[in-house]
Structure formats: C-alpha cells, structure tokens
N, C-alpha and C positions, 0 to 999 in steps of 0.2 A: 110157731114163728113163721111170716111170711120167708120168704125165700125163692132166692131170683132162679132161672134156667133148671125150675122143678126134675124135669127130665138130663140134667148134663152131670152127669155124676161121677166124680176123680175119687183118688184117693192118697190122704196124706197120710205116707206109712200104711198103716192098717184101718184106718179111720176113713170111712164114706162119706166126702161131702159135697153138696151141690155149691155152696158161695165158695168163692175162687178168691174171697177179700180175709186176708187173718189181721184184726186188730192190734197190734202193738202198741200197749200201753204203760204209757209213763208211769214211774214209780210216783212223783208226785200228783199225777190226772187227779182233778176235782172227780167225786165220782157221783155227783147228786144227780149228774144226767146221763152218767152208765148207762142204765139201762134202756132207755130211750135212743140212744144210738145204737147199741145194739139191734134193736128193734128195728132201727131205719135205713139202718142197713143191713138188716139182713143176714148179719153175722152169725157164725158159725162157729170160728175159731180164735183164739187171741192166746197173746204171747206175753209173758209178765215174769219180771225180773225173781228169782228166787238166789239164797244165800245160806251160811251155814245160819243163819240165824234169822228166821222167817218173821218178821215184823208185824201189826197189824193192817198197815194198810194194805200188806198184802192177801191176807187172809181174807181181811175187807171186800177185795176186790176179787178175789176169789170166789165168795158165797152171790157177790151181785152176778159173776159168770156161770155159778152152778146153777141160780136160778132160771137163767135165761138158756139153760141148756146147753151154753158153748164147751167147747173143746178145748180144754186148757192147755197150753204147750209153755214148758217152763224154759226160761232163757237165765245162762249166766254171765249178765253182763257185767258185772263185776269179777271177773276172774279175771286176773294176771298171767296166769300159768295153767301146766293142766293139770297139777295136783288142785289147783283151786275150783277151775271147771270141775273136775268127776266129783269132788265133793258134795258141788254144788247142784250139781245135777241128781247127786244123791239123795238130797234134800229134797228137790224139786217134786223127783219120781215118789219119795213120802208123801207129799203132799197133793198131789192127783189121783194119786193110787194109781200109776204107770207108769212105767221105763221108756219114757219120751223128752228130748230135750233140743231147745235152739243152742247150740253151742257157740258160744260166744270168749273170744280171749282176748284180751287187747289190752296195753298197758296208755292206752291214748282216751282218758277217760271224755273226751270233748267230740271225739267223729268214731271212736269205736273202729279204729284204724284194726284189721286182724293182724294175730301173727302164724303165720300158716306154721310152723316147724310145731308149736305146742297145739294145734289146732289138730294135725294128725296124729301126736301121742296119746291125745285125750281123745279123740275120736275112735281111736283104736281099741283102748282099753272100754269105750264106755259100748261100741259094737259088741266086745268079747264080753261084758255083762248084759247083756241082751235088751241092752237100748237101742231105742229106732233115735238117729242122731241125724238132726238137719242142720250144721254148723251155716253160719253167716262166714262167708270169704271173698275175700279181694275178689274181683274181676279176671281171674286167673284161669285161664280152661286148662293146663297140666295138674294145678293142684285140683281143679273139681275132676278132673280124670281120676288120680290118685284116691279122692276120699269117695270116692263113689267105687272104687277098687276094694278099698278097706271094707265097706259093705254098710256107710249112710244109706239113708233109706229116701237123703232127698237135701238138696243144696239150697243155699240162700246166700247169693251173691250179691256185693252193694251194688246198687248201679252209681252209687257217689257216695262219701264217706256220710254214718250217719247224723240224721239233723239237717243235713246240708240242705236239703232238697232243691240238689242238682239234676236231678232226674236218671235216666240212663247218661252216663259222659260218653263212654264208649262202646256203640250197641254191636260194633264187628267183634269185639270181646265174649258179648253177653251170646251172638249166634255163634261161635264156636263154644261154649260150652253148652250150649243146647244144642248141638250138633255132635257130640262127643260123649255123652251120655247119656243114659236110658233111666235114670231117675228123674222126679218133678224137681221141676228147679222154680223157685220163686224169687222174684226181686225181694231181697232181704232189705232192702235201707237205700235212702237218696230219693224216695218219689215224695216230691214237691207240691204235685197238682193229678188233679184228676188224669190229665192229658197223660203224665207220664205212664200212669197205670195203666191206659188205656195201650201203650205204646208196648211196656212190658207184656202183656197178655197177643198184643198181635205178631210178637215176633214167636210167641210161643211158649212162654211162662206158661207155670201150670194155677198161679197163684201171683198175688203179691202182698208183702206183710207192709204195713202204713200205720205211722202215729202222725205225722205232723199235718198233712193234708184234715186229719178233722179236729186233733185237738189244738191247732194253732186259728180255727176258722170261728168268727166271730157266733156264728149261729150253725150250732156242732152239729145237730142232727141230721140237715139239709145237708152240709159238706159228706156226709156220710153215708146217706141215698145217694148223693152224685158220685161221689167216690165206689159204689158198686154198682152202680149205673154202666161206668167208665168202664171198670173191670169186667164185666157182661159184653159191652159191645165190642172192646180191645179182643177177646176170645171168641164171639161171635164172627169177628171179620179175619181170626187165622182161620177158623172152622172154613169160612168161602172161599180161601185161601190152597185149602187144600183138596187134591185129585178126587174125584167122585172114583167110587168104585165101582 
C-alpha cells in the first residue's frame, strides 16, 4: 500500500504508523468502494462500530480491512453506560484479536454528545484489563488530564459534536489539552473539510479520525487523497513550527 510521509512514523498505542488519517466508518457506508479509498488514501487505520451482537455488515467491513492491511480500532458507539462500553469493547477485542478500543458513551444517539462521569468508569476498568483505550471526549482538558492519569493510551476529543462537521469550534480548548498531556491526542469528530484536518494536525494532533469529509463527497476516492493530503501538510507545517535542535 502506497503511504504518505514513508519516513514520519508515530504510534497509536503500540501500533507503528506512518498515515496520521484513521478512517471512521459508518455502520451503514456502501462498501463497494472500500477498498479503493483506502488505497487513496493511504490508510492505515479505521474505526467501526462493534456491539454485543456483531452483525454482517460489520464483519463485512472488517474482512475488506483485513485485506487492505489496516489496523482495526473497534468503537462503542452505541453504548449508553459503561457497563455497555466494556462489554462492548469486550466483543470488539474478540473480534480483532486485541485489547483496543475507541470508547465511545453517549446517550445522544444524533452528535454522540460524551458523557464523561461513565467515560472514566469504563475507562478505568477497561485500563485494569489490559486495554489500550482511546475514548472520544468533550473538548475538556481536566477530564483529558484525568483519563490520560487512569492510563489511556491516547485521547480523541470532538472538535464539534459528531456529524457536525463544525471543524475545531474551540481550538484554545483543543491547545490545552495538547499542552497538558503526553499522549497522542487525535481530533475524534467535527472535521467537516479537508481544511479542518489540516488545522488539527498543525496545532499538533498526532492524528485525526474522519467519516464525513469523504463519505458524504460525491466522488469518495478523490475527497480521500485530499483528505490525507491535508493531514500530511497540517503535520508538515507543525514539524516547521517547531525549534530545530
């Protein structure tokens, strides 16, 4: 698989990767051009809904990402509470064959609004089973303090509630939690347009996770080269950004 800034290589969790772009994909996404985006963009890593009860289309969607090599990160976007997240996550880690998860809580099934109080129970517990846990949270730099205390292995904060794609709303937010913590923090949800990714990555993201910017673009494959296009040069110009040693 081609793959952008061959030599720039982070790591999410435990995991080596050079594309700084994680796919987030809809439980409904047509997938007859899966692959082909992936491909266009150069993905790496993608994030897809898991539950106590694993469906086809996501197994589906699953085997077109085992194909293509990416890195599967299971999210529980349907969990209400956190007995429903660690279940879910439970399931997830079955189905990758790893103890990795987007943690996801929210009873706001339309922007995926968190709720931080079950966000650190289930965080906590799913730490103490030896998950690497990237929860998606508000805009909050005390609680990304606090879950990066517990011992995440890496935050994903909305920069707008998700769907929205309101981009970053408040980027003096998003620089104190990047300023406050020593984990990869990735725009979790709200990137609208290339532009915003490009925004997220130059203030210093390590990453950013995006559904709508290419599955809402009429010609997906293109929006998905520009969409890591965007993410390359947003991280290219913190790199110039920062003290030569």
């Amino acid at each position: 698989m081609e793959q952008n800034q061959p030599h720039d290589t982070w790591q999410l969790g435990t995991t080596n990767l050079t594309s700084r772009l994680m796919l987030a994909i809809p439980e409904d996404a047509p997938l007859e051009h899966l692959g082909a985006i992936l491909e266009a963009g150069a993905i790496q890593s993608a994030t897809i809904k898991v539950s106590t009860d694993i469906g086809a289309a996501a197994s589906d969607t699953y085997e077109i990402l085992q194909e293509h090599g990416v890195h599967v990160l299971p999210n529980t976007v349907d969990a209400a509470d956190a007995d429903d997240a660690v279940r879910a996550a439970h399931h997830g880690a079955a189905l990758v064959d790893r103890p990795w998860v987007k943690l996801i809580i929210t009873q706001d099934p339309e922007y995926n609004v968190p709720n931080p109080a079950h966000l650190l129970q289930a965080a906590e517990r799913l730490v103490n089973d030896g998950f690497e846990v990237f929860p998606l949270i508000p805009d909050d730099p005390g609680l990304a303090v606090e879950l990066a205390r517990i011992g995440c292995a890496g935050l994903m904060p909305q920069g707008s509630p998700a769907g929205s794609g309101q981009g970053i709303a408040n980027p003096l937010k998003f620089r104190l939690i990047l300023d406050r913590v020593d984990v990869p923090v990735l725009a979790g949800a709200g990137i609208g347009t290339a532009a915003d990714a490009c925004q997220a990555l130059e203030m210093g993201c390590a990453g950013v996770a995006s559904a709508k910017v290419i599955f809402s673009a009429d010609d997906q494959e293109t929006a998905a080269r520009a969409l890591a296009d965007a993410v390359s040069a947003g991280h290219l110009a913190w790199q110039a950004a920062q003290p030569l040693s």
